[in-house]
C-alpha positions in Angstrom: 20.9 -8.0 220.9 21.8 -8.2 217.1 21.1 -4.3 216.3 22.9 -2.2 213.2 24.3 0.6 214.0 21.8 2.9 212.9 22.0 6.6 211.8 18.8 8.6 211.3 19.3 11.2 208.1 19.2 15.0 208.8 17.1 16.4 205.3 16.9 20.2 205.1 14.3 21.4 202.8 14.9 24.9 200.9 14.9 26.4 197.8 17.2 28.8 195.0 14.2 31.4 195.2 16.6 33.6 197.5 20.3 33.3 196.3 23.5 31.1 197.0 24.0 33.4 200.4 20.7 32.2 201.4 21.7 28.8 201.0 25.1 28.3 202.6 23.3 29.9 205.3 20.8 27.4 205.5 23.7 24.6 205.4 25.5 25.8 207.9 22.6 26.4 210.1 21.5 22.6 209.8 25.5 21.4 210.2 25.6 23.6 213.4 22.4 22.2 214.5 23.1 18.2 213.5 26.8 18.7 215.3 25.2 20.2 218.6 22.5 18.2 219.0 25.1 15.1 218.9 27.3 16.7 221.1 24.5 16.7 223.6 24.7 13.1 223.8 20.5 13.0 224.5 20.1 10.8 221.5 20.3 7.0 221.3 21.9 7.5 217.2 23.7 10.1 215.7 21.9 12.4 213.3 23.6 12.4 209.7 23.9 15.6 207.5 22.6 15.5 204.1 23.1 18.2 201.5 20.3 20.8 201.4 17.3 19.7 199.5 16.4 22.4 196.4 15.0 20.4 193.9 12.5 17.1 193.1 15.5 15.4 191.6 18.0 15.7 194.5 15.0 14.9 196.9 14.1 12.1 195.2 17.4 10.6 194.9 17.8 11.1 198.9 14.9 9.2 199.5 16.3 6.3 197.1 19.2 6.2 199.2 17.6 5.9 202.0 15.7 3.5 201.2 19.4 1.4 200.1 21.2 2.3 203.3 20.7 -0.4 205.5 22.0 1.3 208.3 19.6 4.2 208.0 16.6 3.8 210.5 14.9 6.5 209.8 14.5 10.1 207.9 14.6 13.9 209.8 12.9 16.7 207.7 13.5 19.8 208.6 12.0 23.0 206.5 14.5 25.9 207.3 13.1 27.9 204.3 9.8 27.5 202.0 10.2 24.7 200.2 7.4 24.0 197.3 5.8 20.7 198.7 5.3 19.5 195.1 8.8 19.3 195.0 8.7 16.7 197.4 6.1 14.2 195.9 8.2 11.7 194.6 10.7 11.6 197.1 7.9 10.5 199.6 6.2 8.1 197.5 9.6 6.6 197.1 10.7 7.2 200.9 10.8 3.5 203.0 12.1 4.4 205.8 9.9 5.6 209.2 9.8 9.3 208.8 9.9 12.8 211.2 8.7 16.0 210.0 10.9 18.3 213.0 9.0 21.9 212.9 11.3 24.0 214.5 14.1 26.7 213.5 17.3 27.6 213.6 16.7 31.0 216.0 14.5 30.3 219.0 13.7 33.9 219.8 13.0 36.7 217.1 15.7 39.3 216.9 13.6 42.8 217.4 16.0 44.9 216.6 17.5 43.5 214.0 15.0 41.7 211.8 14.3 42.5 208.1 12.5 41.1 205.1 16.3 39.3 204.8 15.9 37.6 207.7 12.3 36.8 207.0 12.6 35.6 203.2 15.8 33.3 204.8 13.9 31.9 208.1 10.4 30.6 206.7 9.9 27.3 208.7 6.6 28.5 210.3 6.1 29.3 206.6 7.8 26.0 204.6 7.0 23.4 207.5 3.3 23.9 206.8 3.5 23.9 203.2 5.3 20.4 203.7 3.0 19.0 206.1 0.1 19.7 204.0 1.6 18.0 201.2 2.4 14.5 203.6 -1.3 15.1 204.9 -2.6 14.8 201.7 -1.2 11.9 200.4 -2.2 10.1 203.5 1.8 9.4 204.7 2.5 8.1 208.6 5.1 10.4 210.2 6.0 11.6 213.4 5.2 15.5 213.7 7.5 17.0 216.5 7.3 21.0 217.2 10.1 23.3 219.3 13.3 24.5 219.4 16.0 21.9 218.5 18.0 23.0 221.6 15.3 22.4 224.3 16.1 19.4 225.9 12.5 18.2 225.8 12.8 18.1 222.0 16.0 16.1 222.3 14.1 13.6 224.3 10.8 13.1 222.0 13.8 12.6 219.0 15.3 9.8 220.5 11.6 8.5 221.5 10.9 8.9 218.5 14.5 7.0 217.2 13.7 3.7 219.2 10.2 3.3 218.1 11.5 3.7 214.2 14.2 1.1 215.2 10.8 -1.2 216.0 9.6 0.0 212.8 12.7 -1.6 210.6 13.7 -4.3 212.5 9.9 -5.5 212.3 10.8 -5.9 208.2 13.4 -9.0 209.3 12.1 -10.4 212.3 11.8 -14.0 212.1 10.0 -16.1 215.1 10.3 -19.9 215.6 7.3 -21.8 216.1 7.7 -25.0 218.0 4.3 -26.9 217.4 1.9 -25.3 217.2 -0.8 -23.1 219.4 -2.3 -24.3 222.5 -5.5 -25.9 221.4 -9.2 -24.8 221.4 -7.4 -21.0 222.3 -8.7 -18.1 220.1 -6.7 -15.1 221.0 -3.0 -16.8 220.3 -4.0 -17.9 216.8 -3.4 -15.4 213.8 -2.8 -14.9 210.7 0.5 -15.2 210.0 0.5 -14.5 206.0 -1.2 -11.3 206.6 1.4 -10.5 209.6 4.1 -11.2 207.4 2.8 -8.4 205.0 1.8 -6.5 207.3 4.6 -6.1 209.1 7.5 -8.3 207.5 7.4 -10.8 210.3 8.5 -14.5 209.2 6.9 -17.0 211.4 8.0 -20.5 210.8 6.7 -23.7 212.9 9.2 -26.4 213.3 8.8 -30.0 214.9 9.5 -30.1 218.3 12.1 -32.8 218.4 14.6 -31.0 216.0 15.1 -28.4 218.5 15.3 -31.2 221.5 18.3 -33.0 219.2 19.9 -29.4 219.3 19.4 -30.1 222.8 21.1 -33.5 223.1 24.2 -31.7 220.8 25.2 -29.7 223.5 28.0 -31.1 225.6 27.8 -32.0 229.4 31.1 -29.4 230.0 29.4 -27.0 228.5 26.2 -27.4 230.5 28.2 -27.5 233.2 29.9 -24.1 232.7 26.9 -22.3 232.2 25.5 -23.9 235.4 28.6 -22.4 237.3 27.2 -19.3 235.9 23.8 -19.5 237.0 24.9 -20.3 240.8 26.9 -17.2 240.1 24.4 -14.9 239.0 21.5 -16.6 241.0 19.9 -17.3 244.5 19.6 -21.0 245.0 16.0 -21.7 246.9 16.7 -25.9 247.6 12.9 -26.1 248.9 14.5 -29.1 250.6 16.0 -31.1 247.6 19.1 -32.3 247.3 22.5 -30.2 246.3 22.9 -33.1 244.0 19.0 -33.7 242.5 18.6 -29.8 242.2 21.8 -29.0 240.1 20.5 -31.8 237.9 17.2 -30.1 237.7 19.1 -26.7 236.9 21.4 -28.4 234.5 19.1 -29.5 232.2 17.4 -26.4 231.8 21.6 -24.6 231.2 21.8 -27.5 228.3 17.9 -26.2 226.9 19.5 -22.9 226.8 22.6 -23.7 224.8 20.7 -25.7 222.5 17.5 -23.4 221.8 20.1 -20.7 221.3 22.5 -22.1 218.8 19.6 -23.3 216.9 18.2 -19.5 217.0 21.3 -18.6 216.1 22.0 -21.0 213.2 18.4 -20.5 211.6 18.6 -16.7 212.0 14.9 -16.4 214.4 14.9 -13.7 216.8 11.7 -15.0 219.0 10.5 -18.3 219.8 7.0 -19.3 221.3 6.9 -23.2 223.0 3.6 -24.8 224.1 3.5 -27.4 227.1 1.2 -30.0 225.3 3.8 -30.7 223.1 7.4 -31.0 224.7 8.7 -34.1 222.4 11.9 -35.5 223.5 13.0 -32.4 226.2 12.9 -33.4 229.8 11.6 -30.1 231.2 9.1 -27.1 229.6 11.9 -25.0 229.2 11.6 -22.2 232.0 14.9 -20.9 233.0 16.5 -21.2 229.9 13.5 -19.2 227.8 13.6 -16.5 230.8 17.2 -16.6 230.2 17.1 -16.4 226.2 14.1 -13.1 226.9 17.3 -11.3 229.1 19.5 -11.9 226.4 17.0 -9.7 223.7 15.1 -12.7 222.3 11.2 -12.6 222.2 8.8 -15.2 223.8 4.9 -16.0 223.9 3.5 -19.3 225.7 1.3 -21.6 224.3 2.2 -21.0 220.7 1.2 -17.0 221.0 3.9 -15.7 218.1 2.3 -12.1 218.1 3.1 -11.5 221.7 7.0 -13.1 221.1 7.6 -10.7 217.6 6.4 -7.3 219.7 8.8 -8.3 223.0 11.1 -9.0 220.6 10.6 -5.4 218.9 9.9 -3.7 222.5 13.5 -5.3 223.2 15.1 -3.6 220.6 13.3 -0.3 221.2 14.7 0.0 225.1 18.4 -2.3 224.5 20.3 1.4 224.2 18.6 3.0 227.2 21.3 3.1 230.3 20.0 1.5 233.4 16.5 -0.3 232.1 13.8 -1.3 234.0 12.5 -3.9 231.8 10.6 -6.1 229.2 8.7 -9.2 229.2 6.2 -11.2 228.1 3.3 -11.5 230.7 0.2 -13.3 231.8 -2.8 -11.3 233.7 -3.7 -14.6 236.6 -6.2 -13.0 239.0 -7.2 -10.3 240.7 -7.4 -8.5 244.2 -10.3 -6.7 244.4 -9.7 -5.4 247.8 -11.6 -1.9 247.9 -8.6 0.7 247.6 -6.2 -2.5 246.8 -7.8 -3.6 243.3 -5.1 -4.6 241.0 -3.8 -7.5 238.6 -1.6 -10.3 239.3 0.8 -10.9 236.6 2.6 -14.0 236.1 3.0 -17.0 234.0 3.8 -21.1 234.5 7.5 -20.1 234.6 8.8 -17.9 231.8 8.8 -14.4 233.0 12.1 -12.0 231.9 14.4 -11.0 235.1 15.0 -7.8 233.3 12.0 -6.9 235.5 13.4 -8.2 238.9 13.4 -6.0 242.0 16.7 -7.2 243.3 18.5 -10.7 243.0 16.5 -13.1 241.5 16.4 -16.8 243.1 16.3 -20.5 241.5 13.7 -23.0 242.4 12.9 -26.4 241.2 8.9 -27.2 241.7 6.3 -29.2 240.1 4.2 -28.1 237.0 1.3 -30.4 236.3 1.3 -29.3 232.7 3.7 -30.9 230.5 3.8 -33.9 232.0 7.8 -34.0 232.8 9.6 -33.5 235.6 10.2 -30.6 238.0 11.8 -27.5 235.7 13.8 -24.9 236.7 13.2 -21.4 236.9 13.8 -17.9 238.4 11.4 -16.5 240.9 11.3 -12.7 242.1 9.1 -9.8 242.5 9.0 -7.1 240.0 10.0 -3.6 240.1 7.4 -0.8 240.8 6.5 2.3 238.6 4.6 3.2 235.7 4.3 0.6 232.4 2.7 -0.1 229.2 1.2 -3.1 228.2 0.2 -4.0 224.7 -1.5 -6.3 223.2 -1.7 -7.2 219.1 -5.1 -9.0 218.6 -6.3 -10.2 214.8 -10.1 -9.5 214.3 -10.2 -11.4 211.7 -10.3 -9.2 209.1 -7.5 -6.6 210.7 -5.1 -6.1 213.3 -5.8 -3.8 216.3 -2.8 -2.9 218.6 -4.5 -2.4 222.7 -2.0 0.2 224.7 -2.8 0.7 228.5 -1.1 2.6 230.6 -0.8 0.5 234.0 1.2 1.3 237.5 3.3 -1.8 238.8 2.8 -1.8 242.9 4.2 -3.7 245.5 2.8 -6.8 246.5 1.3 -6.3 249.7 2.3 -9.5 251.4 4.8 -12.7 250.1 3.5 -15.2 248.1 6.0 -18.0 249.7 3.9 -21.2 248.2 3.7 -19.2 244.7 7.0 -20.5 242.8 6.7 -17.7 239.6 7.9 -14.9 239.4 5.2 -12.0 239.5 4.3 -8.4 238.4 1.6 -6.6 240.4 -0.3 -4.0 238.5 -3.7 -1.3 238.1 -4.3 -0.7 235.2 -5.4 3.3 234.2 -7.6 4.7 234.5 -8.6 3.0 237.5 -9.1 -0.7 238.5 -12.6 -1.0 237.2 -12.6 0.9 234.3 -9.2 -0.4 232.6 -10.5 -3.5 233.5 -13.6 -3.0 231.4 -12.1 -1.5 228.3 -9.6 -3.8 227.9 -12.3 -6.6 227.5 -14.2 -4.5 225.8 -11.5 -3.8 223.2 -10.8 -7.4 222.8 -7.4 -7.6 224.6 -5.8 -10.3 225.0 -4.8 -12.6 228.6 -1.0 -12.4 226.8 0.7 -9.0 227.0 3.8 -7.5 226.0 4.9 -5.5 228.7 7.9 -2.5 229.4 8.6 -0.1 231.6 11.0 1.6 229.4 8.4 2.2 226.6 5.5 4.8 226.6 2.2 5.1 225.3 2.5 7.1 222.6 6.0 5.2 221.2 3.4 1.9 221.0 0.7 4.6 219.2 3.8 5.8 216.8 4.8 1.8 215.8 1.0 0.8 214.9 0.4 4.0 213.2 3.3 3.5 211.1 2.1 -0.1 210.4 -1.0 0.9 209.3 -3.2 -0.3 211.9 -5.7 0.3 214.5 -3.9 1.9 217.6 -6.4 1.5 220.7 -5.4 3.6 223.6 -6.2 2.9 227.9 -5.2 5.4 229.6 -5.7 8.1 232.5 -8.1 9.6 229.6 -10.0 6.5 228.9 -13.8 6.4 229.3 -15.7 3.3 229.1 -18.1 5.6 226.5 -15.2 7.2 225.1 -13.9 3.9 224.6 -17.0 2.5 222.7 -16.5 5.7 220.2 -13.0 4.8 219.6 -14.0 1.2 218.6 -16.8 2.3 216.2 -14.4 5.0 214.8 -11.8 2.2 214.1 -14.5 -0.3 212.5 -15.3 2.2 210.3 -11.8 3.6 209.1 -9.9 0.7 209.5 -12.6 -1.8 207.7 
């Protein structure tokens, strides 16, 4: 994972109406509260103080900043006093970073006995925080709105929510994903428009022939293949299926030297996800399974058959969740069939091979087993069963004419029985609201048989990244309706037209 080290910028709104007391007040309140809240250690970046904001000129020039500071993800407001929202016009027109209005105070109770107009003129964020969100409101700005006292934990943890989905949000202005060929044929929902996705959300999505990445292939040496086989029989369960030692290290092998090969040409052509497609393999002697489930676990994105919009957002759902200690989890994945069992309804997840272990439920296993797509010989990959616990699943679709962003809430199970003849590694989940229903909407919504999948992520972090992007944010959750649903996607035709 190739992340900055990131700082989000602390911005204290005020004003000269009340004096220079008044002010060095207001200062020190915000340097007490940017040093606790850092000590606390509930954030994944540090906050950063910046000089109290009096005037249009000074909060214009912070926003310019910003905006230059690559290592700034994001911008903190915080209204201590009132703070004429007029001032702030052309600091927000010029802001390009994701932005948080936090609508809280320095006090969390009010002193009874002691409070006087003082104390009132000095501690106006009930009073300034409104004038300022009017003002964002009204020239039609995305930003996170977060309300409570800084010192409750649960407004620690919706902050650094709030920090990982704005680290989606600026990483998505440089991600870059490698195309090799081109999309599955006769498919719909993979194909896209790439020009508009590039403007729309800065991704760079560049196709490139097939056999330049199998000669990257060829480059890599047989001791190094060799080392990062060691590795793998390190790290990994070894399932012969009654092979050979000798044929199925040759199997694993050449998946190792597809790993070393896709990755330093990743690396040397700066792309952060990659999307293959079996039909068109080239010179490589397996569809690379292992090594792409080993390039997801290192931070890269993937999407099969050519899908490019499912590799950029596990590639940005990577980077949202790579700071959070003891991870459950993000992948690509594949809806394959259903059990519709009454009381046991659910979806099988899976894919041909290339499924992240990030999501493995213990020690994941080799095996070596035909695939009659491709047509090459028996690949590689890891098998296992997932973890279990609640998830979100997204999918970006293009309508044609827009993008719409699906977010279901679903809850990974376990599998009732093994699967031994089933050599893939799979995810059991129901979707919310319940079987039927989620079912339903998500057809009905247009969703995709390709998701982007975490359990580290939540519904309203996905909600926070499309809004931010400008586009359609479609919600399946424990609230979800099939008519509610049907409203929703009227409501975005119309708005989003």
């Amino acid at each position: 994972m190739s992340k900055r080290n990131y700082t989000f910028w602390f911005c204290v709104g005020s004003q000269d109406l009340y004096g220079e007391d008044c002010l060095r007040r207001v200062a020190e309140h915000a340097q007490a509260m940017v040093k606790e809240i850092n000590a606390a250690g509930d954030l994944p970046f540090p906050l950063v103080f910046k000089p109290v904001l009096i005037s249009a000129a000074h909060i214009h020039q912070t926003f310019v900043d910003a905006a230059a500071d690559r290592d700034c993800a994001g911008i903190i407001t915080w209204m201590h006093t009132f703070s004429p929202a007029k001032s702030w016009i052309a600091g927000l027109k010029a802001n390009r970073k994701p932005l948080m209005h936090l609508h809280t105070q320095f006090n969390e109770e009010i002193p009874y006995d002691d409070i006087d107009m003082d104390f009132m003129n000095e501690n106006q964020s009930a009073h300034g925080g409104r004038e300022y969100g009017h003002m964002v409101t009204r020239m039609g700005l995305a930003r996170k709105v977060v309300a409570g006292h800084w010192q409750n934990p649960q407004v620690r943890q919706r902050l650094a929510s709030w920090m990982r989905t704005a680290v989606g949000i600026v990483e998505s202005s440089s991600l870059r994903v490698l195309r090799v060929s081109d999309n599955m044929r006769n498919v719909a929902v993979t194909e896209g428009d790439k020009v508009e996705a590039q403007l729309k959300f800065g991704w760079e999505v560049d196709a490139w022939p097939v056999n330049e990445l199998a000669q990257a292939v060829d480059a890599v040496s047989q001791a190094d293949t060799e080392a990062l086989v060691d590795e793998y029989y390190e790290t990994y369960d070894l399932i012969l299926d009654g092979r050979s030692k000798d044929e199925f290290r040759r199997h694993v092998a050449v998946q190792a030297q597809i790993e070393l090969g896709f990755e330093r040409f990743l690396v040397e052509k700066d792309y952060h996800a990659i999307v293959t497609h079996f039909d068109d393999l080239g010179a490589l002697k397996q569809l690379p399974g292992l090594a792409i489930q080993r390039l997801m676990m290192k931070g890269y994105g993937f999407g099969a058959e050519g899908d490019w919009k499912t590799a950029a957002m596990v590639r940005l759902m990577k980077l949202m969740t790579s700071d959070i200690k003891g991870a459950k989890g993000t992948s690509m994945l594949e809806d394959y069939t259903y059990n519709l069992v009454p009381g046991k309804e659910g979806i099988l997840q899976a894919h041909m091979l290339e499924i992240c272990p990030s999501l493995a439920q213990g020690k994941p296993a080799i095996r070596c087993q035909p695939l009659s797509m491709g047509s090459r010989e028996d690949p590689a990959r890891l098998v296992f069963t997932s973890k279990t616990g609640p998830g979100t699943a997204v999918s970006l679709i293009d309508l044609g004419h827009r993008f719409r962003l699906i977010i279901q809430a679903v809850n990974c199970t376990k599998v009732e029985k093994p699967m031994p003849k089933l050599p893939v590694a799979t995810v059991l989940w129901t979707p919310e609201p319940d079987f039927y229903t989620g079912v339903e909407a998500w057809i009905l919504a247009g969703g995709a048989h390709h998701t982007a999948f975490s359990y580290d992520l939540t519904v309203e972090q996905m909600v926070d990244w499309a809004e931010h992007m400008g586009i359609e944010a479609l919600v399946i959750d424990q609230h979800t309706s099939i008519r509610s649903l049907k409203q929703d996607l009227m409501l975005g035709q119309a708005y989003y037209r």
